[in-house]
PDB file of the backbone (N, CA, C, O) and the ligand in Angstrom, with CONECT records:
HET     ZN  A 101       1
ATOM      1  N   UNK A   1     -22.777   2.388  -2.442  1.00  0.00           N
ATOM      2  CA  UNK A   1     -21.684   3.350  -2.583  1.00  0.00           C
ATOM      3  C   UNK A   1     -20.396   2.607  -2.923  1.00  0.00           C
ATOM      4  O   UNK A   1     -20.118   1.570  -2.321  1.00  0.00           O
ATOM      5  N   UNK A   2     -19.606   3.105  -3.866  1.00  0.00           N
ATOM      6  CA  UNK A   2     -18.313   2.485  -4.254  1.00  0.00           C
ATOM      7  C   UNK A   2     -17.398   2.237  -3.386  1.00  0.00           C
ATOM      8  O   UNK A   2     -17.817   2.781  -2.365  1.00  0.00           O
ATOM      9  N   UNK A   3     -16.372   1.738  -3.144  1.00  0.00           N
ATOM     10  CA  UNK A   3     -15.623   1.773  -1.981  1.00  0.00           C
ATOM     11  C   UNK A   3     -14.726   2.600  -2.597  1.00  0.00           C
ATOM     12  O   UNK A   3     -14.330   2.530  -3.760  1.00  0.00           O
ATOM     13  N   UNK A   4     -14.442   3.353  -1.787  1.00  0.00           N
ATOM     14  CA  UNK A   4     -12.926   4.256  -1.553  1.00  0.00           C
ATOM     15  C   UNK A   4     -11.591   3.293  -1.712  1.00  0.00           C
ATOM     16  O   UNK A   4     -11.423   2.073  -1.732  1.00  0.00           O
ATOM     17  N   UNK A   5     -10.832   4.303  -1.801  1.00  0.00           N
ATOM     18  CA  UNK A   5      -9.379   3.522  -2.289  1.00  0.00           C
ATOM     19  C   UNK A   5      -8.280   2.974  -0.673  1.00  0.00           C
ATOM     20  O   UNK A   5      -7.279   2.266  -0.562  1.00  0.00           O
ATOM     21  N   UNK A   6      -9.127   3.740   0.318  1.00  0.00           N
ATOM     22  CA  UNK A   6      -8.875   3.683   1.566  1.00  0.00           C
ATOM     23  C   UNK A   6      -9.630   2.420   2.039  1.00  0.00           C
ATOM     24  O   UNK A   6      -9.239   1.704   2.961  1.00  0.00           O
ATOM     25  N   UNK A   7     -10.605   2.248   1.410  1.00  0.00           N
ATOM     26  CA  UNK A   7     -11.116   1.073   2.418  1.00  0.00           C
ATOM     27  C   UNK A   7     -10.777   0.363   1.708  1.00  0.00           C
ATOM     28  O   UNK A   7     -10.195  -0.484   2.386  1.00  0.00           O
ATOM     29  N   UNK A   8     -10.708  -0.033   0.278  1.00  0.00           N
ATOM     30  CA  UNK A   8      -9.677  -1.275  -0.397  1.00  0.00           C
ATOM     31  C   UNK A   8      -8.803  -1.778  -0.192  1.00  0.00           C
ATOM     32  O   UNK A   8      -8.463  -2.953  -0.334  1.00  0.00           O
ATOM     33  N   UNK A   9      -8.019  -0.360   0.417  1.00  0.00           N
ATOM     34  CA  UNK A   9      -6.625  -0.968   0.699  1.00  0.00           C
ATOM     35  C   UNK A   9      -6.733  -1.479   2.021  1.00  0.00           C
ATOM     36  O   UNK A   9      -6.231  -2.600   2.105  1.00  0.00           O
ATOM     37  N   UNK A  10      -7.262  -1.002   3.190  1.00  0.00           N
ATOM     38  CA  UNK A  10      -7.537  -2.001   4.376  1.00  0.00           C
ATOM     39  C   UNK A  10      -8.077  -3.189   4.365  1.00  0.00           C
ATOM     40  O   UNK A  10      -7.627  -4.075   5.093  1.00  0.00           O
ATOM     41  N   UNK A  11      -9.348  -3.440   3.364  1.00  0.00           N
ATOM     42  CA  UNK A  11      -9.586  -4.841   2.546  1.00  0.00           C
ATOM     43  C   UNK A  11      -8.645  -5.537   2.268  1.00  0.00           C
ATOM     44  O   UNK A  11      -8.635  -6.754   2.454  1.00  0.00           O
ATOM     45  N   UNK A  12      -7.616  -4.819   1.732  1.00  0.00           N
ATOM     46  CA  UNK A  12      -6.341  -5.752   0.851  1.00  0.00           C
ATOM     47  C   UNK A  12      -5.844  -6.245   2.058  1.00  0.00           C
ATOM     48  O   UNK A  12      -5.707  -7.466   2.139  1.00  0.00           O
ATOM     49  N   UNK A  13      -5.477  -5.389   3.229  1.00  0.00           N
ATOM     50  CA  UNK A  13      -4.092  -5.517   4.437  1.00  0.00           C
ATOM     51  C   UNK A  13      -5.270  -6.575   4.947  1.00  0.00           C
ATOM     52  O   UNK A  13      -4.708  -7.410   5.656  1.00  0.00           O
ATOM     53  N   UNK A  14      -6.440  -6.802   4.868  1.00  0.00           N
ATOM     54  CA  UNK A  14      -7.024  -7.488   6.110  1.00  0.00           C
ATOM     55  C   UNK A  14      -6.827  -9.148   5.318  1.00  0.00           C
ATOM     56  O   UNK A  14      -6.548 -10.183   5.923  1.00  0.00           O
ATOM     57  N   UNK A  15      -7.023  -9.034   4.091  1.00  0.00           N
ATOM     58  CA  UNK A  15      -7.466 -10.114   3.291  1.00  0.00           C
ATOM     59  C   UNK A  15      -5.637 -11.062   3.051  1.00  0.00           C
ATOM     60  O   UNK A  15      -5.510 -12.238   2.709  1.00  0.00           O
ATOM     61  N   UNK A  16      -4.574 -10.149   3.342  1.00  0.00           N
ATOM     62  CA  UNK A  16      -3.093 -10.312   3.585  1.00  0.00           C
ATOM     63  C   UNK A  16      -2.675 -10.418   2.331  1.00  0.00           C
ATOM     64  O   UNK A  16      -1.964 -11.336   1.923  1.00  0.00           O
ATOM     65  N   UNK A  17      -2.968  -9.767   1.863  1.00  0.00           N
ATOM     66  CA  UNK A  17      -2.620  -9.438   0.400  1.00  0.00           C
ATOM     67  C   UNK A  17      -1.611  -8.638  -0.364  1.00  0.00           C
ATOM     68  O   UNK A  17      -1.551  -8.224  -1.521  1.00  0.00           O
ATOM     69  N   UNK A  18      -0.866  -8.568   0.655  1.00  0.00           N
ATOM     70  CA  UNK A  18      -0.012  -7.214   0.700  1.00  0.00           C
ATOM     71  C   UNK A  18       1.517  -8.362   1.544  1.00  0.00           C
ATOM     72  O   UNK A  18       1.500  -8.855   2.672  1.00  0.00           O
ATOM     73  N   UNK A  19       2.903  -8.489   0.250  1.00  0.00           N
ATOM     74  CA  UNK A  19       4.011  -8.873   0.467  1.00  0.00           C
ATOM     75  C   UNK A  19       4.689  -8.243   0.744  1.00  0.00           C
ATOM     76  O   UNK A  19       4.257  -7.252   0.154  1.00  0.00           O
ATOM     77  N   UNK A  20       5.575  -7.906   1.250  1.00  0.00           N
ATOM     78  CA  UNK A  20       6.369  -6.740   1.515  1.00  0.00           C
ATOM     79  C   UNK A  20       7.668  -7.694   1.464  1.00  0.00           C
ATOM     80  O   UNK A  20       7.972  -8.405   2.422  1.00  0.00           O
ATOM     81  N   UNK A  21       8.406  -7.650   0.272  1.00  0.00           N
ATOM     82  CA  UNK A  21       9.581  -8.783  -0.385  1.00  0.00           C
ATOM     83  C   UNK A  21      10.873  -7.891   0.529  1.00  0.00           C
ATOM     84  O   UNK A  21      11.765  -8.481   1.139  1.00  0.00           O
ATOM     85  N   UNK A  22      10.725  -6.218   0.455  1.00  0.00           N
ATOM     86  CA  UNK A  22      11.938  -5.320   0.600  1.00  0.00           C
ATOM     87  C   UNK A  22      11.790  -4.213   1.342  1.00  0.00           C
ATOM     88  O   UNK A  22      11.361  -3.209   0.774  1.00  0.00           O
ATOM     89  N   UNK A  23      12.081  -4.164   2.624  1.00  0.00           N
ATOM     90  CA  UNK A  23      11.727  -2.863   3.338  1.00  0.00           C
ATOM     91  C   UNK A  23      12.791  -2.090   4.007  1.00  0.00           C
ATOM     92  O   UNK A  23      12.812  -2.216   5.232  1.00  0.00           O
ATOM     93  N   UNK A  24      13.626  -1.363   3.510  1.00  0.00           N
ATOM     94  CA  UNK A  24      14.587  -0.484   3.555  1.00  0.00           C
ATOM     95  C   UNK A  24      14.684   1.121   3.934  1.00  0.00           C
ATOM     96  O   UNK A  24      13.695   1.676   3.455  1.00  0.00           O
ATOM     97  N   UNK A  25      15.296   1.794   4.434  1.00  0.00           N
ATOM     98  CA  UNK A  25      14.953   3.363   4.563  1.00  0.00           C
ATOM     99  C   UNK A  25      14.711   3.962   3.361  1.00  0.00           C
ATOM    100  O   UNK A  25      13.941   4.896   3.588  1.00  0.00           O
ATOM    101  N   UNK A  26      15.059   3.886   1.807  1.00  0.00           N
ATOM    102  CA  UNK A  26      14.317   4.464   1.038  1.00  0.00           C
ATOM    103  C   UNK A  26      14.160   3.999   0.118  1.00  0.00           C
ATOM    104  O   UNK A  26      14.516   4.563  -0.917  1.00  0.00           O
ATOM    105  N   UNK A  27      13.525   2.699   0.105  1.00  0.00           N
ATOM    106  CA  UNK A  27      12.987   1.999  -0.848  1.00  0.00           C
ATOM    107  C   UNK A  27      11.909   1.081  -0.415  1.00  0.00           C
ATOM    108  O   UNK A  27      12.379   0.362   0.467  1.00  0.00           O
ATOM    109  N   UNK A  28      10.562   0.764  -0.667  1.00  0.00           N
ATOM    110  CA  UNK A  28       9.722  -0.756  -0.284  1.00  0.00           C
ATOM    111  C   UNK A  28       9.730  -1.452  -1.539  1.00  0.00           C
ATOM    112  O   UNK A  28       9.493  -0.985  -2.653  1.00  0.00           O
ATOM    113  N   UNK A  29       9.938  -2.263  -1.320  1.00  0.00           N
ATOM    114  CA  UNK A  29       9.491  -3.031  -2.702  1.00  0.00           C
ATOM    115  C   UNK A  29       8.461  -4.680  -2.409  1.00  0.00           C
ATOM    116  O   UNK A  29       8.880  -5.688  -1.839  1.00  0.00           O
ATOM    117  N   UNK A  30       7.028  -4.463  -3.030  1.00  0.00           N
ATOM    118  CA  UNK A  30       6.561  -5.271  -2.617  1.00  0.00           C
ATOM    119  C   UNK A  30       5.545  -5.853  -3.791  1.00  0.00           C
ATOM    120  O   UNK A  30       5.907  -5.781  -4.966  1.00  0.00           O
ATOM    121  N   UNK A  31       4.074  -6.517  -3.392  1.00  0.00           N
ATOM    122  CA  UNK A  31       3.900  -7.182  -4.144  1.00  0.00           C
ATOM    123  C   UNK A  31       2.193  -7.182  -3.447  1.00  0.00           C
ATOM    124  O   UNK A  31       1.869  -7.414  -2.283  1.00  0.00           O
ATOM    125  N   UNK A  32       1.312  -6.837  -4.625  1.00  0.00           N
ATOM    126  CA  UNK A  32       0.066  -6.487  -3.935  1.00  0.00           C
ATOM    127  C   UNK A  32      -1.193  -7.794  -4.464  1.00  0.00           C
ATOM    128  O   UNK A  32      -1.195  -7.599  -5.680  1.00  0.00           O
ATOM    129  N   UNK A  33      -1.771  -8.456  -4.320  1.00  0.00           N
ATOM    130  CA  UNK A  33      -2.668  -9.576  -4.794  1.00  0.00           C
ATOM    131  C   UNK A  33      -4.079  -8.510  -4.418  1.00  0.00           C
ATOM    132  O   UNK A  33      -4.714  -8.406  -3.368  1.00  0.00           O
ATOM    133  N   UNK A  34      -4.219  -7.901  -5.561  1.00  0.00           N
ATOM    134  CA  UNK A  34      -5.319  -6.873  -6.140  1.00  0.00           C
ATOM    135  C   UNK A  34      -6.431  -8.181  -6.533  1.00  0.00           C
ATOM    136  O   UNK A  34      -6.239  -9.396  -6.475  1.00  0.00           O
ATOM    137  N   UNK A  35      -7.796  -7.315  -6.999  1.00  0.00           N
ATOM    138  CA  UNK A  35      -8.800  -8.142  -7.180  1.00  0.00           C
ATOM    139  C   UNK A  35      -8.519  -9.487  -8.465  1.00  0.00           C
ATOM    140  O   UNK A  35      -8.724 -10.690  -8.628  1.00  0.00           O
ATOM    141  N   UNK A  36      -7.972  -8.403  -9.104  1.00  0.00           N
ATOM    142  CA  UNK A  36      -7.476  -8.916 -10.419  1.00  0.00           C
ATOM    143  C   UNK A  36      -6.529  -9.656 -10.913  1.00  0.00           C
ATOM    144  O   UNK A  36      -6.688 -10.524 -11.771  1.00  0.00           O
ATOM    145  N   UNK A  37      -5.323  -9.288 -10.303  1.00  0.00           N
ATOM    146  CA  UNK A  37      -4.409  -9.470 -10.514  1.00  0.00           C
ATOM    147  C   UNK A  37      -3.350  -9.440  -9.573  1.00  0.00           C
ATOM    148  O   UNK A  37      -3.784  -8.956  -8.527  1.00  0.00           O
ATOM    149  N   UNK A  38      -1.944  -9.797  -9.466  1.00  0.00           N
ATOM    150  CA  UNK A  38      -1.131  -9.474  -8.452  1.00  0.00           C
ATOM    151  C   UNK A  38      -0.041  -8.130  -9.038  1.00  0.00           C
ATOM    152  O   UNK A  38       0.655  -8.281 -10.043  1.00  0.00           O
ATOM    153  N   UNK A  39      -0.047  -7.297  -8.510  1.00  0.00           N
ATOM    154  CA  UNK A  39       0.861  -5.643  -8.930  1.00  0.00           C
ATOM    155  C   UNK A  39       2.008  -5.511  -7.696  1.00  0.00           C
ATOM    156  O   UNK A  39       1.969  -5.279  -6.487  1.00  0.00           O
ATOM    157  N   UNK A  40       3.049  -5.793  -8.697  1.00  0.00           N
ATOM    158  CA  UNK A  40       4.495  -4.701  -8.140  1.00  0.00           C
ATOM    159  C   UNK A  40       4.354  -3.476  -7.759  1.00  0.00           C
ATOM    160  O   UNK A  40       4.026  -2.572  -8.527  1.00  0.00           O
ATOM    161  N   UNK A  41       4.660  -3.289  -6.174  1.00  0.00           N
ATOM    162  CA  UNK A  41       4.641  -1.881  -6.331  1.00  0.00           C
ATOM    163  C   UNK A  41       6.164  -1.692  -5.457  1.00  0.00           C
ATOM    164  O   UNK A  41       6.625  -2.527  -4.679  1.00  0.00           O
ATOM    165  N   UNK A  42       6.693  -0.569  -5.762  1.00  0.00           N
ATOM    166  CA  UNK A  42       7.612  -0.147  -5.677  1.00  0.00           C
ATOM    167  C   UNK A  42       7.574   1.836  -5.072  1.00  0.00           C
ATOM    168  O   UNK A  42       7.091   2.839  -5.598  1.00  0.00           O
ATOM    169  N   UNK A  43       8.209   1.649  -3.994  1.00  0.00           N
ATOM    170  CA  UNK A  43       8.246   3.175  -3.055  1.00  0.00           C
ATOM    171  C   UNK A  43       9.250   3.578  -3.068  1.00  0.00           C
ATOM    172  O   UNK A  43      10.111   2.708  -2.940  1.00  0.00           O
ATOM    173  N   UNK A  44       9.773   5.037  -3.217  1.00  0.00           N
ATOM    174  CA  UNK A  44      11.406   5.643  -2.956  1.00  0.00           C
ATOM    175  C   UNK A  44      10.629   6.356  -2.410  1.00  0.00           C
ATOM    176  O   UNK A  44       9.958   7.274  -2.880  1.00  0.00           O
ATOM    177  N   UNK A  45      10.701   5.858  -1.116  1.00  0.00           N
ATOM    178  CA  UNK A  45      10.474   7.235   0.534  1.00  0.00           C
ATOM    179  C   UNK A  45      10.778   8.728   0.078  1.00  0.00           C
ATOM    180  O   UNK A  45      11.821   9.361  -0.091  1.00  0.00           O
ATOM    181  N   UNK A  46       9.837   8.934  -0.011  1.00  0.00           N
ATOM    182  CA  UNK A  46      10.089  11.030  -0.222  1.00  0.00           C
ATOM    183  C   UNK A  46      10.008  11.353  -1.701  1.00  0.00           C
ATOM    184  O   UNK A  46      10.064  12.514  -2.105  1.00  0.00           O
ATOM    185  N   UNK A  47       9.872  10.283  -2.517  1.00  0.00           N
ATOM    186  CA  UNK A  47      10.530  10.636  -4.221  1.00  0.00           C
ATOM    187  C   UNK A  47       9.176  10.177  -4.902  1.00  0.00           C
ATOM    188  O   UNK A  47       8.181  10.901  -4.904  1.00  0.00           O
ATOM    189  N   UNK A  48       9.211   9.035  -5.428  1.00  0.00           N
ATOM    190  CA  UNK A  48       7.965   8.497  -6.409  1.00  0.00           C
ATOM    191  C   UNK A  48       7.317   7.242  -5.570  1.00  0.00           C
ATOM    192  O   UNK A  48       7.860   6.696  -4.609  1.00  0.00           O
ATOM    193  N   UNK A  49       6.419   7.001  -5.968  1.00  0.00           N
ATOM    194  CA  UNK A  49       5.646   5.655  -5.747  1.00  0.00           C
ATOM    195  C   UNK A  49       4.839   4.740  -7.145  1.00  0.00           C
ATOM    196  O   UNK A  49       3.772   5.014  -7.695  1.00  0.00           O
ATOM    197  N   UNK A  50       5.536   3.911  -7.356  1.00  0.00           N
ATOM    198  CA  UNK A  50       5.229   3.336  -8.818  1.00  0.00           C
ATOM    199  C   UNK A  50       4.478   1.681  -8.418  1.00  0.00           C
ATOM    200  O   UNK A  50       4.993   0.674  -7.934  1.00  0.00           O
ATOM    201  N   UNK A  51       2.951   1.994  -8.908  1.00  0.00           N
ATOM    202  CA  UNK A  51       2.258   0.729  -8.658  1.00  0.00           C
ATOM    203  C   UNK A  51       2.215   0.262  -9.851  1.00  0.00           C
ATOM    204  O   UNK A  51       2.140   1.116 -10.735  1.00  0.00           O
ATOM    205  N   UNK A  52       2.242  -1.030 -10.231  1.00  0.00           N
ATOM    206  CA  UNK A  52       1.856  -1.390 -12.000  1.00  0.00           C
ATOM    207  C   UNK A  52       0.479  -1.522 -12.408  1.00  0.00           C
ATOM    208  O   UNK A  52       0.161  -1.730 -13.579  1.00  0.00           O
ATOM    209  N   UNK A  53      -0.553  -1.375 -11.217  1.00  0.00           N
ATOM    210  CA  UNK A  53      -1.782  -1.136 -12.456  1.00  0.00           C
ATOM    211  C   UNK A  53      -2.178  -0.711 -13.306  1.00  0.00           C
ATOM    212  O   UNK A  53      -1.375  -0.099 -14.011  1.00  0.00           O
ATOM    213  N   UNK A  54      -3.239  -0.754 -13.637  1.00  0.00           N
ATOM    214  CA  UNK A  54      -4.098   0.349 -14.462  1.00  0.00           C
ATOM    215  C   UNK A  54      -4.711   1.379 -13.936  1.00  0.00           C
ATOM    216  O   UNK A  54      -4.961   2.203 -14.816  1.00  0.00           O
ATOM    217  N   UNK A  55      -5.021   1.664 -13.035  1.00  0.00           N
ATOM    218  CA  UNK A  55      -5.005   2.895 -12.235  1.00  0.00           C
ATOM    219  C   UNK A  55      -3.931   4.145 -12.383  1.00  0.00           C
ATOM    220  O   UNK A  55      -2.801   4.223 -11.901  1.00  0.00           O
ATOM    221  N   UNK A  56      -4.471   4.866 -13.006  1.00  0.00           N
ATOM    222  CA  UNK A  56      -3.677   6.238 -12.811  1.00  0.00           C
ATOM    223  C   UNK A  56      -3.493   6.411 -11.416  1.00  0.00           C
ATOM    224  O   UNK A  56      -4.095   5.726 -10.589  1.00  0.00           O
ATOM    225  N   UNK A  57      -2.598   7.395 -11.094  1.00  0.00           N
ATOM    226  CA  UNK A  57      -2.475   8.357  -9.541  1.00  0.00           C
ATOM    227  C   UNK A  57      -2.298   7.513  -8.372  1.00  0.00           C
ATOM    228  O   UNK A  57      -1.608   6.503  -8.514  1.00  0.00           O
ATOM    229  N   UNK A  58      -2.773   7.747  -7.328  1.00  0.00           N
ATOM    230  CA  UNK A  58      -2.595   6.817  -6.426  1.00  0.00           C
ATOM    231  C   UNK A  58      -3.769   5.979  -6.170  1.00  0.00           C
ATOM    232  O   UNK A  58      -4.817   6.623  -6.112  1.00  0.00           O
ATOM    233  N   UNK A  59      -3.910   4.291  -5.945  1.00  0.00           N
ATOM    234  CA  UNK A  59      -4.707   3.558  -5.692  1.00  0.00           C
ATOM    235  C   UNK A  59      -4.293   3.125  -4.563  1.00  0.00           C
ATOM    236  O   UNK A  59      -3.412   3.578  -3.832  1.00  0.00           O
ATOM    237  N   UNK A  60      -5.474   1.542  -4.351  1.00  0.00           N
ATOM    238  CA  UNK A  60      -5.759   1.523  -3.021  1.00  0.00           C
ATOM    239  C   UNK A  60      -4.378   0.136  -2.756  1.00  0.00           C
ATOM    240  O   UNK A  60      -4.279  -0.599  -1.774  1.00  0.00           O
ATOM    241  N   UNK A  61      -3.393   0.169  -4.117  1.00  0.00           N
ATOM    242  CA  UNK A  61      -2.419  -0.957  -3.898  1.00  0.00           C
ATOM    243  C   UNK A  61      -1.378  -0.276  -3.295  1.00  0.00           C
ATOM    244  O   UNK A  61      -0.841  -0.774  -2.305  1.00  0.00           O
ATOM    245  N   UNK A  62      -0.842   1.274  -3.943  1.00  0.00           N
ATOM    246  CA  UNK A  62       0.315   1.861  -2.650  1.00  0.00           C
ATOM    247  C   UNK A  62       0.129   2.119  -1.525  1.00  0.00           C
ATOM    248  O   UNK A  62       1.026   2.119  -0.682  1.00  0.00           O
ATOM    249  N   UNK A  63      -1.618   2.510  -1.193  1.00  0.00           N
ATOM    250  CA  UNK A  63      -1.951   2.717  -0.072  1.00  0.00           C
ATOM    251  C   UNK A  63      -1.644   1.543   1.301  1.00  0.00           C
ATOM    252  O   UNK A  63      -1.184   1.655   2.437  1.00  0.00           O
ATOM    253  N   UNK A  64      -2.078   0.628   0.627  1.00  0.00           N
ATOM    254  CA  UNK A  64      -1.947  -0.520   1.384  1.00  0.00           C
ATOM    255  C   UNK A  64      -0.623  -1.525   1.550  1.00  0.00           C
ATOM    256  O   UNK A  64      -0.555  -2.521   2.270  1.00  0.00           O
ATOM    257  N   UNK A  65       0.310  -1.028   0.759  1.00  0.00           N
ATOM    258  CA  UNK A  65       2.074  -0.901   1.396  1.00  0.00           C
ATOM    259  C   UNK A  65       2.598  -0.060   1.938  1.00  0.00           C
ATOM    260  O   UNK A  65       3.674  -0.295   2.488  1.00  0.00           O
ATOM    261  N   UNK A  66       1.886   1.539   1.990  1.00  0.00           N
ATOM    262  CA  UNK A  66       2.403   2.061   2.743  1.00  0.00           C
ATOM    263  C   UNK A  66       2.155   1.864   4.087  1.00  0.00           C
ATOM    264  O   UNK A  66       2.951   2.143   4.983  1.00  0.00           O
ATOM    265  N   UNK A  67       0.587   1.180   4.295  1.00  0.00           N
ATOM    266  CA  UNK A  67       0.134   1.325   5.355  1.00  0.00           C
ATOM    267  C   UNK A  67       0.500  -0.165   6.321  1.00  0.00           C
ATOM    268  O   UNK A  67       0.342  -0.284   7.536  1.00  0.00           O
ATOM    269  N   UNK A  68       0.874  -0.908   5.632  1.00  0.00           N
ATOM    270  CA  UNK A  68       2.096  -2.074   6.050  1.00  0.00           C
ATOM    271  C   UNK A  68       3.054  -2.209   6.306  1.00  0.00           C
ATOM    272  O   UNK A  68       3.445  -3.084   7.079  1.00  0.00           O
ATOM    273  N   UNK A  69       3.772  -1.362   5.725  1.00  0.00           N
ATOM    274  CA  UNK A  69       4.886  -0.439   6.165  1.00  0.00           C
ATOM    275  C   UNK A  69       5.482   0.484   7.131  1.00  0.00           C
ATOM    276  O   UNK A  69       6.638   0.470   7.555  1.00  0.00           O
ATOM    277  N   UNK A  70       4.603   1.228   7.398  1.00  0.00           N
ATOM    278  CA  UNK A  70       4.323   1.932   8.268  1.00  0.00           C
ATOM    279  C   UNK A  70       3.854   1.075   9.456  1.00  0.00           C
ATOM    280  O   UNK A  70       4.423   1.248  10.533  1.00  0.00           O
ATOM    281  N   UNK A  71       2.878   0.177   9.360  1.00  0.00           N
ATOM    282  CA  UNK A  71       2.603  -0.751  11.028  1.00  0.00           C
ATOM    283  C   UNK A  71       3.630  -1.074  10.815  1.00  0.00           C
ATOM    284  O   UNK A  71       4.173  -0.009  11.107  1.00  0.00           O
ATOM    285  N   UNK A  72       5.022  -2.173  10.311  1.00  0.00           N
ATOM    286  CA  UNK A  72       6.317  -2.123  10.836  1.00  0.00           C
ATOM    287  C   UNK A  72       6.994  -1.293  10.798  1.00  0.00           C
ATOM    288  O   UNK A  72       7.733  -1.579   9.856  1.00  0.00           O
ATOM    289  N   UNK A  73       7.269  -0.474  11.149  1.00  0.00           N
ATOM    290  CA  UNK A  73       7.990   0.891  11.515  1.00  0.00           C
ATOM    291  C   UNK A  73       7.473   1.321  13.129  1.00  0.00           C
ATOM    292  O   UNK A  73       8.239   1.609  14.048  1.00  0.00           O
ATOM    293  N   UNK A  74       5.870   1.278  13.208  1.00  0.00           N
ATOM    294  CA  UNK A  74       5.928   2.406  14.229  1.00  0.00           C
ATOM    295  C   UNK A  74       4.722   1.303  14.933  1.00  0.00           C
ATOM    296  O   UNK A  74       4.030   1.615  15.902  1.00  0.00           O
ATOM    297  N   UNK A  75       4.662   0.184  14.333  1.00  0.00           N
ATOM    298  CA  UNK A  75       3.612  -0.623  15.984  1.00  0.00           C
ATOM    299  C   UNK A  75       1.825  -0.257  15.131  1.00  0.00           C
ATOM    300  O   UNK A  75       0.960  -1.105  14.914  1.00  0.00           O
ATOM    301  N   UNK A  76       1.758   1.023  14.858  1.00  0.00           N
ATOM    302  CA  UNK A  76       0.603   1.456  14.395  1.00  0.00           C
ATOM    303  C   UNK A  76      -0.415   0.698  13.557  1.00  0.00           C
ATOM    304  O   UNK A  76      -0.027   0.747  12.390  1.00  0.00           O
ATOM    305  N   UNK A  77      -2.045  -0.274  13.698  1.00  0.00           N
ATOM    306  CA  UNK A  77      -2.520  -0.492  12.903  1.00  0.00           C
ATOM    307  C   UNK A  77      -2.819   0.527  11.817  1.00  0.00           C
ATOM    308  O   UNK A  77      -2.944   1.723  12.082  1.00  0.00           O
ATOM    309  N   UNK A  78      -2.958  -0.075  10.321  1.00  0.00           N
ATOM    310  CA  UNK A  78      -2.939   0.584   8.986  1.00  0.00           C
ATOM    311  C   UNK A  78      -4.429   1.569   9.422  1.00  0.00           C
ATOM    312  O   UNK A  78      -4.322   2.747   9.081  1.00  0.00           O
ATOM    313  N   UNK A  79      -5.511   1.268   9.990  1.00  0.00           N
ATOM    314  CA  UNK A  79      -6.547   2.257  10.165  1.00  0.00           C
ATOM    315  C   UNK A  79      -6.006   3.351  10.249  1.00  0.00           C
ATOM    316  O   UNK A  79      -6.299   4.350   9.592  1.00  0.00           O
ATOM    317  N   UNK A  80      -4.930   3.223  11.303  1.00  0.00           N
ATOM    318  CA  UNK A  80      -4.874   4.846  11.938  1.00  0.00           C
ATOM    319  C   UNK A  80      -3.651   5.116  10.717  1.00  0.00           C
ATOM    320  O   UNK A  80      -3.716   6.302  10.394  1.00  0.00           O
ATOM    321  N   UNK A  81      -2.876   4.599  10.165  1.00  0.00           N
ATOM    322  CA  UNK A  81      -1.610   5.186   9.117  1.00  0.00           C
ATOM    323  C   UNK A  81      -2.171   5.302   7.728  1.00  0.00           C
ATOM    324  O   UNK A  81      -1.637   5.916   6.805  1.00  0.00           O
ATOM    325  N   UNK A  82      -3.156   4.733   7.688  1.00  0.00           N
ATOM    326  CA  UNK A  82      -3.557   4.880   6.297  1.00  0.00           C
ATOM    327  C   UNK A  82      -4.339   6.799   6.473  1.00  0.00           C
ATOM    328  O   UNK A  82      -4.310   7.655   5.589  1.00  0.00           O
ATOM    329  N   UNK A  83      -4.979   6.951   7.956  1.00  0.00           N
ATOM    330  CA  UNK A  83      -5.161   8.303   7.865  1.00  0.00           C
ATOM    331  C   UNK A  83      -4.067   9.226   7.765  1.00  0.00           C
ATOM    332  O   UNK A  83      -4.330  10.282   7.189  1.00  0.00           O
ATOM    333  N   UNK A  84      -2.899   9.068   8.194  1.00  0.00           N
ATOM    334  CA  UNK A  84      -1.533   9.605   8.288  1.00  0.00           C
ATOM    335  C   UNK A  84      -1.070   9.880   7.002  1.00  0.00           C
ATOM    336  O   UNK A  84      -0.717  11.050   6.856  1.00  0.00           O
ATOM    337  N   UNK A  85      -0.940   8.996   5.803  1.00  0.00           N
ATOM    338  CA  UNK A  85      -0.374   9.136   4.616  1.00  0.00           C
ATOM    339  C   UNK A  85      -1.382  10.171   4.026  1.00  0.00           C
ATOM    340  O   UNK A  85      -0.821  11.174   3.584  1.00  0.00           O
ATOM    341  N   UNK A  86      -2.703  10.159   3.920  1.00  0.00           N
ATOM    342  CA  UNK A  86      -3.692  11.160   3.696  1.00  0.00           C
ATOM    343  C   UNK A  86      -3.382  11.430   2.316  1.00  0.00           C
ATOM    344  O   UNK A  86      -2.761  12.441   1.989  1.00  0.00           O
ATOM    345  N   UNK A  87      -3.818  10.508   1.432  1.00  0.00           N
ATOM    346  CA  UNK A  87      -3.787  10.691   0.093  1.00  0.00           C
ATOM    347  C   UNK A  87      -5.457  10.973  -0.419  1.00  0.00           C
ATOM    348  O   UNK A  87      -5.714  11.171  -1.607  1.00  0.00           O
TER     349      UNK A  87
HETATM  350 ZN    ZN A 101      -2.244  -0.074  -7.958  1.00  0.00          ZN2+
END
């Protein structure tokens, strides 16, 4: 079975793959070391979320800044916030 974009991105957070350069109230700006490649991704809290892959829509690289993000914010491992964002 393929992996989900949810368990990639916990792959990514486990594998520490996931920079977090900028973490601000409405902006993240970070830096994801994908299979492939390393992708900018960039968050405006409440507005857009812009990853640079090739992936249309949402993948498992915003998932896994938000969900890094979110454990600094609220203490929470990404298991349980990555269910929270619920993309
Ligand atoms: Zn991506």
């Amino acid at each position: 079975m393929p992996e989900t974009i949810h368990e990639k991105a916990l792959r990514l957070i486990g594998a520490g793959a996931v920079t977090i350069r900028f973490q601000g109230d409405h902006v993240i700006d970070a830096d994801v070391h994908g299979d492939h490649d390393t992708y900018p991704v960039v968050i405006e809290v409440g507005d857009r979320e812009r990853c640079m892959c090739p992936a249309s829509g949402d993948c498992s690289h915003l998932l896994a800044v938000l969900a890094v993000a979110l454990q600094r914010n609220t203490g929470l491992p990404p298991a349980v916030t990555l269910g929270k964002v619920g993309v």
